[in-house]
C-alpha positions as CSV (number, residue, x, y, z in Angstrom):
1,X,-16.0,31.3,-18.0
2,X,-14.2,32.5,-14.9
3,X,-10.8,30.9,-14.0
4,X,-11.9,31.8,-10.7
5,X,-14.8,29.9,-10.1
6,X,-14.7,27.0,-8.4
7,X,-15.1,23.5,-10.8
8,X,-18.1,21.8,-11.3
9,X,-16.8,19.2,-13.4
10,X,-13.5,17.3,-13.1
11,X,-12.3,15.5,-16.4
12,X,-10.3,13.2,-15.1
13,X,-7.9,11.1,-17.3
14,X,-8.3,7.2,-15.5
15,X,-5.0,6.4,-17.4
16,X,-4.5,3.3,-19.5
17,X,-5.8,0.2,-17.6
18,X,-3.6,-0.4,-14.4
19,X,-6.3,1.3,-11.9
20,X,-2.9,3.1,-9.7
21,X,-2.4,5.1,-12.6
22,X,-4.5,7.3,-11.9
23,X,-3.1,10.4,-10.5
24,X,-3.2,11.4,-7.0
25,X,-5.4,14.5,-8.2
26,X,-7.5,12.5,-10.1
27,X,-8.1,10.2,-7.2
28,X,-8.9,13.0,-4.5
29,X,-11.5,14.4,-7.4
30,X,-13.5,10.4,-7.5
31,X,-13.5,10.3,-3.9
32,X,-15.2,13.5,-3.7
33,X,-17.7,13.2,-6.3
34,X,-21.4,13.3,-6.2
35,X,-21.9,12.1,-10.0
36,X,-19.1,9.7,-11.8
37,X,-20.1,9.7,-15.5
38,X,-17.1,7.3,-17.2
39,X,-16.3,5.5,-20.3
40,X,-17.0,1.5,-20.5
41,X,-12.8,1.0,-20.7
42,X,-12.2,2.5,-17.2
43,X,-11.2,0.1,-14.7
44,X,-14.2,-1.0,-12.3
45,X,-11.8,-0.7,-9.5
46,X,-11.5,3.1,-9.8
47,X,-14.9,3.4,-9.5
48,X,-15.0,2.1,-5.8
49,X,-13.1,5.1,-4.5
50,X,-16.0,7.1,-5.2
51,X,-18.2,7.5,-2.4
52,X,-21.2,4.9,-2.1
53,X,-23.9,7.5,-2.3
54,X,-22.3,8.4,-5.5
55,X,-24.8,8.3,-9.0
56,X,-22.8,6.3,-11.8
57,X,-23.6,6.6,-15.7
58,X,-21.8,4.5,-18.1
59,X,-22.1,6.4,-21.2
60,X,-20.3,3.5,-23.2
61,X,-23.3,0.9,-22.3
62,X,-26.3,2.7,-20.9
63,X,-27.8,2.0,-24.1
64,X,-28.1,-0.2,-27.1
65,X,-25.2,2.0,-28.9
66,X,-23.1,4.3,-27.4
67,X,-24.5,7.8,-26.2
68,X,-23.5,10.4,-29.2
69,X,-20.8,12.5,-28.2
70,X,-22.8,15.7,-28.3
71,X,-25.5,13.8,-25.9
72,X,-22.4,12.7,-23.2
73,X,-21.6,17.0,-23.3
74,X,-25.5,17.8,-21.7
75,X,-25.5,15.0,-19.4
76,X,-22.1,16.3,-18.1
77,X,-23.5,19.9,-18.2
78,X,-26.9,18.4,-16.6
79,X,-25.5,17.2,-13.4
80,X,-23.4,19.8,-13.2
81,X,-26.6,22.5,-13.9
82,X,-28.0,20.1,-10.5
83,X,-25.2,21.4,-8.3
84,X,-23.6,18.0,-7.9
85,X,-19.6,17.8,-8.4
86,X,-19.4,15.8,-11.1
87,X,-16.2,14.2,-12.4
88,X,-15.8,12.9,-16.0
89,X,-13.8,9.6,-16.3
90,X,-12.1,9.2,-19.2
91,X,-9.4,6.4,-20.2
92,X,-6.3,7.2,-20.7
93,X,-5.7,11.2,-21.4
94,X,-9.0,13.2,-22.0
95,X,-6.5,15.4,-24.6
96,X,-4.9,12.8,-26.3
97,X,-7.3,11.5,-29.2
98,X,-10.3,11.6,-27.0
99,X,-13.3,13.9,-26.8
100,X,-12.2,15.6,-23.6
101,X,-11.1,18.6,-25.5
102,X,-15.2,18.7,-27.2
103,X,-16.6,18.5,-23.8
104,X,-14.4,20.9,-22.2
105,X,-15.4,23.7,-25.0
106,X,-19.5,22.6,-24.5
107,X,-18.8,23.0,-21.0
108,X,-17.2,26.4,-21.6
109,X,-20.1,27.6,-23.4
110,X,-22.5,26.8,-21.0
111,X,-20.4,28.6,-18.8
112,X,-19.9,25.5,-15.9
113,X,-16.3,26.3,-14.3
114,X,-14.4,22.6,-15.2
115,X,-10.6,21.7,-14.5
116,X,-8.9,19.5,-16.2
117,X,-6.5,16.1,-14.5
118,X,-4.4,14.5,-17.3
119,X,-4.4,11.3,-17.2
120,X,-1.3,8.7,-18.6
121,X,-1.8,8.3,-22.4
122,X,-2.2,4.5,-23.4
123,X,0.5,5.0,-26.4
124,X,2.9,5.9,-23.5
125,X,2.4,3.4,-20.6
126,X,1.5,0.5,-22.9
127,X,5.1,0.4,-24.1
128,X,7.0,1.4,-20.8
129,X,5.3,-1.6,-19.4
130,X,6.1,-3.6,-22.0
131,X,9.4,-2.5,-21.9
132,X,10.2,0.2,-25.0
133,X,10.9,3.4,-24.0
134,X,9.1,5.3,-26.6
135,X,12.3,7.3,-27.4
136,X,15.5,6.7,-26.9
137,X,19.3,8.8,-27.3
138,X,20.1,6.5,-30.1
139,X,16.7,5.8,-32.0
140,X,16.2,9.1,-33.5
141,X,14.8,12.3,-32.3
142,X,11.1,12.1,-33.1
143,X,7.7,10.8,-31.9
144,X,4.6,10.5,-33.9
145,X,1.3,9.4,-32.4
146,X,-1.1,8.8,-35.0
147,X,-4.6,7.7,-34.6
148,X,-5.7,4.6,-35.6
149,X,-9.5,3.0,-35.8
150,X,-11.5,0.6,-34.2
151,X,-13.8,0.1,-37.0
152,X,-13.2,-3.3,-39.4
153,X,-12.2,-0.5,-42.1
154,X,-8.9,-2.0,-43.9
155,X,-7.3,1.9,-45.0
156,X,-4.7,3.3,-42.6
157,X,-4.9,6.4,-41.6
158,X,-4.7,9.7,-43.7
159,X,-1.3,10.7,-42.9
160,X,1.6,11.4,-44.9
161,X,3.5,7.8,-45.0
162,X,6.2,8.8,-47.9
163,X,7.3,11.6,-44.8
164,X,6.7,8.8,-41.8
165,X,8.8,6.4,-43.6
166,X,11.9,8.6,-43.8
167,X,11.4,10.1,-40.4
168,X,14.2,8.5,-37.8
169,X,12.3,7.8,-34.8
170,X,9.5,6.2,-33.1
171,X,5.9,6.0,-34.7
172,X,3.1,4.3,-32.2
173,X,-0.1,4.1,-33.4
174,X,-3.3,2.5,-32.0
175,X,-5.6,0.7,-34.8
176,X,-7.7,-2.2,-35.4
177,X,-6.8,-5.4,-36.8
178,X,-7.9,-5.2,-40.7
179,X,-6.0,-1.7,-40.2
180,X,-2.7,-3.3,-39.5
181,X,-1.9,-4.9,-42.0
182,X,-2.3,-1.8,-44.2
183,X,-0.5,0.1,-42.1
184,X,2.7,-2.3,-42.5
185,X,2.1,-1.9,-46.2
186,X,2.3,1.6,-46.6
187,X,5.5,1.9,-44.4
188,X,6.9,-0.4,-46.6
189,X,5.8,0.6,-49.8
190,X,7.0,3.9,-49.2
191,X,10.7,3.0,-48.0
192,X,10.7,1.3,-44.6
193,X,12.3,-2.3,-44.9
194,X,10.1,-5.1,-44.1
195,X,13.2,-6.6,-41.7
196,X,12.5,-3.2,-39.4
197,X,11.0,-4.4,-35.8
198,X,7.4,-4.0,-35.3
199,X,5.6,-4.5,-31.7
200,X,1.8,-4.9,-30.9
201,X,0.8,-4.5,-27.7
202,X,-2.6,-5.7,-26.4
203,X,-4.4,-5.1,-22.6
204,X,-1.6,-2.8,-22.5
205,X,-0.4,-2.4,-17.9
206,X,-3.2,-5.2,-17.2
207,X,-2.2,-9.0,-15.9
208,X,-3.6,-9.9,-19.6
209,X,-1.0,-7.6,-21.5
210,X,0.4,-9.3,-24.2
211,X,3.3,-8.2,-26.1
212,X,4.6,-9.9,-29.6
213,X,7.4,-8.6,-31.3
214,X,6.9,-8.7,-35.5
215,X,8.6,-7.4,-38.4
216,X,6.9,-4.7,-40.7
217,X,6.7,-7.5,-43.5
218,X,5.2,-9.9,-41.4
219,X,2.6,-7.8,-40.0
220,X,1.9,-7.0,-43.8
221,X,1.0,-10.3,-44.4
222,X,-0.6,-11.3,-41.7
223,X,-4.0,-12.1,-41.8
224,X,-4.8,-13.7,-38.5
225,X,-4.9,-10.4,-36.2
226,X,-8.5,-9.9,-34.9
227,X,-7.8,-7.9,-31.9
228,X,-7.2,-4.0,-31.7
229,X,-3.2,-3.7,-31.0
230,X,-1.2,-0.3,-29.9
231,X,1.7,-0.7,-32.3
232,X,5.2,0.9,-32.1
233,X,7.7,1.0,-35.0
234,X,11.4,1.8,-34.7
235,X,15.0,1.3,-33.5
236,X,13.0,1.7,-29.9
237,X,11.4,-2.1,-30.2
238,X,14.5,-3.6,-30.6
239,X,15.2,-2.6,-26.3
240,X,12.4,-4.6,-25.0
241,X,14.6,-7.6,-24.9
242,X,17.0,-6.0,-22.5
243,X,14.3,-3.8,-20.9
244,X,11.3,-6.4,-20.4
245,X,10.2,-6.2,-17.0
246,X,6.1,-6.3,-16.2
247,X,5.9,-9.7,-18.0
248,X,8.5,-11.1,-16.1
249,X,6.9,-10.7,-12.4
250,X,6.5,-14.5,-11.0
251,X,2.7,-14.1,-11.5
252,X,2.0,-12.7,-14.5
253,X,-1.0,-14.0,-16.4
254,X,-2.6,-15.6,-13.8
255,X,-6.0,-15.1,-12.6
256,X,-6.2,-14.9,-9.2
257,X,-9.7,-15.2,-6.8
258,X,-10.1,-12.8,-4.0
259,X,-12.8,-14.1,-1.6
260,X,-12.2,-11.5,1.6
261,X,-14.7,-8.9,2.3
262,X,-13.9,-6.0,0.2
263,X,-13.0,-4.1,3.6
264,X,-10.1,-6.2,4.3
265,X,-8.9,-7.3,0.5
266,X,-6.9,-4.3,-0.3
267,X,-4.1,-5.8,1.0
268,X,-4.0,-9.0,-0.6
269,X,-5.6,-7.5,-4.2
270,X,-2.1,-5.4,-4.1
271,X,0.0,-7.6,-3.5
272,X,-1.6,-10.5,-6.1
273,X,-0.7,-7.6,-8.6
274,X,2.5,-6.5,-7.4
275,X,3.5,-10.4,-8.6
276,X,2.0,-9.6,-11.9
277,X,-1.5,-11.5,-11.7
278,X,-4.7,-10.1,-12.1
279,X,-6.9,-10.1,-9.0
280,X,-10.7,-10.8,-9.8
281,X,-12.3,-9.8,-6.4
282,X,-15.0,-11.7,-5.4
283,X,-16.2,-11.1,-1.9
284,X,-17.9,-13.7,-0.4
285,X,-19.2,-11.9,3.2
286,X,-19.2,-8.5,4.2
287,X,-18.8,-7.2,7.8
288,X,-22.1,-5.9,9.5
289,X,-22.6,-4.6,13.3
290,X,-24.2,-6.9,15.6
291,X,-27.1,-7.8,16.0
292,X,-26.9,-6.5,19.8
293,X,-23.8,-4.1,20.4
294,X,-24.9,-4.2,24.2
295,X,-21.3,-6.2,25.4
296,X,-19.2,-4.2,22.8
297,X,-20.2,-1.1,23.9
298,X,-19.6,-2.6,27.7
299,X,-16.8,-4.1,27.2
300,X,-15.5,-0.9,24.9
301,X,-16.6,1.8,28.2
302,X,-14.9,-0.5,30.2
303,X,-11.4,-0.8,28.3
304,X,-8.6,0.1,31.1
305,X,-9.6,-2.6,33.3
306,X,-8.5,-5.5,31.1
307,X,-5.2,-6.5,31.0
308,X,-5.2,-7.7,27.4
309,X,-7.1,-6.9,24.4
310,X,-6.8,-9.4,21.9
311,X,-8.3,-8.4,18.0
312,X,-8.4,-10.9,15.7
313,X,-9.0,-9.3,12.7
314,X,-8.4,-6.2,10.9
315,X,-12.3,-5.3,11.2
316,X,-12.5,-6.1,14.8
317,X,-9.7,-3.3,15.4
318,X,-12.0,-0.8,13.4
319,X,-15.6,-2.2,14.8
320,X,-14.0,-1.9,18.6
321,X,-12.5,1.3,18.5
322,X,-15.6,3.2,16.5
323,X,-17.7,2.3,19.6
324,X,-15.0,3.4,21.5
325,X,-14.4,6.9,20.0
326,X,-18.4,7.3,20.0
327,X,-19.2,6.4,23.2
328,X,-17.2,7.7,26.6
329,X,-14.2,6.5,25.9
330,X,-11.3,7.3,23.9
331,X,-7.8,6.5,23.2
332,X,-6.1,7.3,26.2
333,X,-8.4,4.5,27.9
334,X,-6.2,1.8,26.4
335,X,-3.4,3.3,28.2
336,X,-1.6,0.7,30.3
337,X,-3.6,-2.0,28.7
338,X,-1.2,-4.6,26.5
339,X,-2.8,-5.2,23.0
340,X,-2.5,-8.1,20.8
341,X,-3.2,-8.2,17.0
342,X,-3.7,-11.7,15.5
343,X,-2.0,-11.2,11.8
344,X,-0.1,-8.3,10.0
345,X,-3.0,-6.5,8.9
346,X,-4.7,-6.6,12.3
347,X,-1.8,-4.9,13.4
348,X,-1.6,-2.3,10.3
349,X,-5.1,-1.1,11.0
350,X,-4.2,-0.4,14.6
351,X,-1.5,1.5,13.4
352,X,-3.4,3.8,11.3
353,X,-5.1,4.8,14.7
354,X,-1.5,5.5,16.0
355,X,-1.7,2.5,18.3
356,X,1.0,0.0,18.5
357,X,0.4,-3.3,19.2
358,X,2.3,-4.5,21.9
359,X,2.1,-8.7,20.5
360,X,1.2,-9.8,17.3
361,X,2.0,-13.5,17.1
362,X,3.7,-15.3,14.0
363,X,1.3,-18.7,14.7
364,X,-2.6,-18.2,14.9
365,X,-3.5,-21.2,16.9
366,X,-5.0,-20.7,19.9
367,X,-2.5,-22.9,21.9
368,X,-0.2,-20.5,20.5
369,X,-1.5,-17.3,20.7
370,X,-2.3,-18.0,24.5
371,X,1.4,-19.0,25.2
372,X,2.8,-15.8,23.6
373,X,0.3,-13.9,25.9
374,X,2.2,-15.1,28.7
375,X,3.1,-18.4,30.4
376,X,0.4,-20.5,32.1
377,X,1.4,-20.2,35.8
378,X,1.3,-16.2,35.1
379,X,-2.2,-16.3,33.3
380,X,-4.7,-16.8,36.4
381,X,-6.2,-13.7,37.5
382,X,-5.3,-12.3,33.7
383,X,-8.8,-10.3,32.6
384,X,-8.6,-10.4,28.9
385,X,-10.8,-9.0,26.5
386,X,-11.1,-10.8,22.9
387,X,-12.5,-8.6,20.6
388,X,-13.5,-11.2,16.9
389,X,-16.1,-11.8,14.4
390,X,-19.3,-14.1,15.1
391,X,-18.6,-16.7,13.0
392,X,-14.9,-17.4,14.4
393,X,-14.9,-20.2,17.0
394,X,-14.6,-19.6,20.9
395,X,-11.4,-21.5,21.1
396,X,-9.0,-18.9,21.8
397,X,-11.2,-17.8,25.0
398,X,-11.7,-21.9,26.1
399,X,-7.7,-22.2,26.1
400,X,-7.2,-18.8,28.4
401,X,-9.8,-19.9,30.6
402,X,-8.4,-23.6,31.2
403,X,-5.1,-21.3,32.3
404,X,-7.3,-19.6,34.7
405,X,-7.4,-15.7,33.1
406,X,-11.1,-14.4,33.6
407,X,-11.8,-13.8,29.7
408,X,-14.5,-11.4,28.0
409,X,-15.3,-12.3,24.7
410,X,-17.3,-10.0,22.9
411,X,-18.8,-9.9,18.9
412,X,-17.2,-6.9,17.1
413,X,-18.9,-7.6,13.9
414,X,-21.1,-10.6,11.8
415,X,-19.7,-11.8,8.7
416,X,-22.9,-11.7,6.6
417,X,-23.3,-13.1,2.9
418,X,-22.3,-10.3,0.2
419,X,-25.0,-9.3,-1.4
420,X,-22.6,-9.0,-5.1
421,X,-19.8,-11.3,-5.6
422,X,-17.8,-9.3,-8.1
423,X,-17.2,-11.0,-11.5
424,X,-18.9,-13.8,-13.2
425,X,-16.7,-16.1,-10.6
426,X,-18.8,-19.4,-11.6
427,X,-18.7,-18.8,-15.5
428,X,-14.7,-18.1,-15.3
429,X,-14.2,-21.5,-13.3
430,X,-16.1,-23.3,-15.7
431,X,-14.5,-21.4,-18.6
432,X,-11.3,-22.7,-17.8
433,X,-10.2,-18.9,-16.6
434,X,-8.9,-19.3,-12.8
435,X,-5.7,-20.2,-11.7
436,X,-6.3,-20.2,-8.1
437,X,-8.9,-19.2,-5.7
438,X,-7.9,-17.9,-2.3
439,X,-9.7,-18.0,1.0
440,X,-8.6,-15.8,4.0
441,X,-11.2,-17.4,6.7
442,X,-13.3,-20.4,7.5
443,X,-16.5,-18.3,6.3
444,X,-15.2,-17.2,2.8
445,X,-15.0,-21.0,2.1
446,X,-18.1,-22.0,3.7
447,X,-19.8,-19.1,1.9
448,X,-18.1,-19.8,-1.4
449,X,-19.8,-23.3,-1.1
450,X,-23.3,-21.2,-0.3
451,X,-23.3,-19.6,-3.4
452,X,-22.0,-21.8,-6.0
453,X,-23.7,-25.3,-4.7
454,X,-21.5,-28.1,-2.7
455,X,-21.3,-30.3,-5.5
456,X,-20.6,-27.7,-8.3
457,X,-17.6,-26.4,-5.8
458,X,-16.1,-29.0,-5.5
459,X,-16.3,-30.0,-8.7
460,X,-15.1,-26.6,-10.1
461,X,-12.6,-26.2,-7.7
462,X,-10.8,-30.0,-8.7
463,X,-9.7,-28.0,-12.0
464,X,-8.0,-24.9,-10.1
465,X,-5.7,-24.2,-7.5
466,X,-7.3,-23.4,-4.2
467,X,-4.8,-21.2,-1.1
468,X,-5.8,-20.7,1.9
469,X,-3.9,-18.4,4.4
470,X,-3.7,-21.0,6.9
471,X,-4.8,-24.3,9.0
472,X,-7.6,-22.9,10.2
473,X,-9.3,-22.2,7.2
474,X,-7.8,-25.3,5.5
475,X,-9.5,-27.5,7.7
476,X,-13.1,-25.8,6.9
477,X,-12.2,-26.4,3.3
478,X,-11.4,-29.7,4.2
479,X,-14.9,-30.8,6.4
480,X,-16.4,-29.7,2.9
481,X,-14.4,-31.4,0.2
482,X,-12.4,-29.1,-0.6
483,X,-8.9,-30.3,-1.6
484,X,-6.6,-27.2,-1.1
485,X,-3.3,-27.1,-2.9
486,X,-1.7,-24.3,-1.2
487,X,-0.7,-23.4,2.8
488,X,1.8,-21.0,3.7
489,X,4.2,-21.5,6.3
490,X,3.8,-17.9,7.3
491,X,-0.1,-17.2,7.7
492,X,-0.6,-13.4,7.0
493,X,-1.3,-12.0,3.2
494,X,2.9,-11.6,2.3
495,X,3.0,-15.5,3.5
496,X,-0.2,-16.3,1.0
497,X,1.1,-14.7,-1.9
498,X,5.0,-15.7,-1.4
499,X,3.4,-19.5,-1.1
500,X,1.4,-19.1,-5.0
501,X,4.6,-17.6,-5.7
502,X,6.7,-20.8,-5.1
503,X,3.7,-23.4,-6.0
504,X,3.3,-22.0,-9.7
505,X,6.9,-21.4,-10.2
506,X,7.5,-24.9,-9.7
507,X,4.6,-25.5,-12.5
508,X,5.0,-24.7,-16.5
């Protein structure tokens, strides 16, 4: 195989679980692929920055068992063969006990060009999140990796354990339950004291991580563990107490719902796992073009007349200035004309056109917004455009009006039902599984109620914390029974999360 030939086939190493592990390489590759072929263990969430149009194959469930590993190799080669970038997902590190190293070589032989994107082993993140640096100054100047099973077999692994047991250093192996246990034993039976620290580590970077800290004689006896466990041994476990710092974040362990259009929930996803929660996105609309774009495309040729352009959404920013760009205009049209953005993110997605928004208001009522746009004896004559969604309500333009400015409100988008809601929301709610649920707009709640059933909503939602972002979509919640726990003072994504923040750390 030439060096110089240019890839076919990217293996790609997704990392350990946290999805922003990834590296930056390895996210360029996915957003450029024509073919994602991954294991069941990746992340769903990395598989969204691969283009729509993008063919994906999950070779841990496509059938009954598992496709053999020899099988995997020709698909990869296949697509490849088809002239289609292909990239090869693989969790954690496609070179650290994985087959990456099998497929490269088939690969090789076949004589496709490939590259290779390490990826963040699972027996190195695991434990940095949970706080053990896997070596340390002090704890001995080794590292063994060994590989463990998954299978219910009850024999550790074939390694020399009269050597490992005198070795001074760290020893992190991932294995399956029954395998523990016998893994504890033979430490101990060949000189390690059952008193040494032990550490299993399970859903290692995820919200779900959990992290208990053993002995090597209690993990010998133990007879209770029926989940696979990464576990480290050595002087190295004895620093999560000083260095524990992921499970400490003032979220961690919830479940959190995300019901905004998967356009505009980046934002509030991040931050959710910033605090340590795990976001389960569930979008409950999704933003379409209008039925008839007639006024927006007016209203968008005819942008320097207005004196103010009001957006009330991040997607109205994006829907407005696309028809701009497309049609006769372009940026330098908005010069001289004052823009508002309703909301942080309203504002951020201006930015990212290099616009700046001249007023974004900290209160979203109408009242409000119209007296930050200027006092009432200065608003008559005022033309002002207000670019929003179809399903938000008129009110904004009613208040400018009664102050005399000749307003143009035009539909920048319709917030349609999502055709896929994400997870298994309705089974996790009855499960017990959700700590909160969050709605961002009067149309997520309304269509939450669409697809569950009114009574079953309500009924559900009695058991688990419902946010909203603000009054607005309180009050929708509230015309349908909703009972809503949580309002921030500050009604932007930051505010949202800051406000679960404060309402669950006052809650055991």
């Amino acid at each position: 195989m030439s060096t110089a030939a240019t890839p076919r086939v990217y293996i790609v190493g997704a990392g350990p679980g946290d999805p922003s592990l990834i590296s930056l390489r390895g996210y360029r590759c996915l957003q450029r692929a024509d073919v994602v072929i991954y294991d069941h263990r990746v992340q769903a969430r990395l598989l969204r920055w691969a283009p729509p149009s993008a063919e994906r194959i999950d070779v841990g469930r496509s059938s009954a068992k598992p496709l053999e590993q020899d099988a995997v190799g020709l698909l990869v080669a296949e697509k490849a063969r088809e002239g289609r970038m292909v990239v090869r997902l693989k969790w954690g590190d496609p070179f650290v006990f994985d087959t990456g190293g099998k497929e490269a070589l088939l690969l090789a032989e076949h004589g496709i060009p490939f590259e290779i994107i390490p990826g963040i082993p699972a027996a190195i993140a695991a434990p940095a999140y949970a706080g053990i640096p896997v070596t340390y100054p002090a704890a001995g100047d080794t590292l063994v990796i060994i590989r463990g099973a998954e299978t219910p077999t009850t024999d550790p692994p074939d390694v020399d354990w009269a050597a490992l047991a005198k070795m001074d250093g760290s020893i992190v192996c991932y294995a399956g339950p029954r395998q523990l246990p016998a893994i504890a034993k033979a430490l101990i039976t060949n000189g390690r004291a059952p008193e040494d620290a032990a550490v299993l580590i399970r859903n290692g970077t995820l919200a779900t991580q959990q992290t208990t800290v053993t002995t090597l004689g209690a993990l010998a006896q133990a007879e209770d563990e029926r989940r696979t466990s990464l576990l480290i041994v050595g002087a190295v476990a004895d620093l999560r107490e000083h260095l524990q710092w992921f499970d400490r974040r003032p979220l961690f362990g919830k479940r959190i719902v995300v019901t905004r259009p998967r356009d505009q929930a980046r934002e509030l996803v991040e931050r959710i796992e910033e605090a340590g929660a795990e976001a389960i996105e569930a979008p409950m609309v999704t933003s379409e073009p209008p039925e008839d774009d007639t006024m927006l495309t007016d209203a968008a040729e005819r942008a320097g007349e207005f004196d103010w352009i009001v957006f009330t959404t991040a997607t109205a920013v994006e829907s407005f200035l696309r028809v701009l760009l497309a049609g006769r205009g372009d940026i330098r049209s908005l010069k001289g004309v004052q823009l508002c953005a309703i909301g942080p993110s309203t504002a951020d997605r201006l930015a990212a056109f290099g616009i700046r928004a001249d007023l974004a208001p900290a209160e979203f009522g109408a009242e409000a917004i119209a007296n930050a746009l200027g006092a009432s004896e200065t608003a008559r004559g005022r033309a002002i455009l207000i670019v929003r969604p179809d399903q938000a309500r008129d009110v904004l333009a009613k208040e400018l009006r009664a102050r005399g400015s000749d307003v143009t409100d035009v539909i920048a988008y319709r917030a349609t039902p999502a055709t896929e809601t994400g997870q298994d929301v309705y089974r996790m709610l009855l499960e017990g599984r959700v700590d909160a649920v969050t709605f961002t707009s009067a149309s997520t709640v309304r269509q939450f109620v669409e697809v569950i059933g009114r009574e079953p909503a309500i009924d559900l939602l009695r058991t688990t914390t419902v946010a909203v972002i603000g009054p607005v979509t309180a009050e929708a919640a509230g015309q349908l029974g909703i009972a809503v726990q949580v309002i921030p003072q500050k009604y932007d994504v930051d505010g949202l999360v800051d406000a679960l923040i404060e309402y669950f750390s006052e809650r055991p």
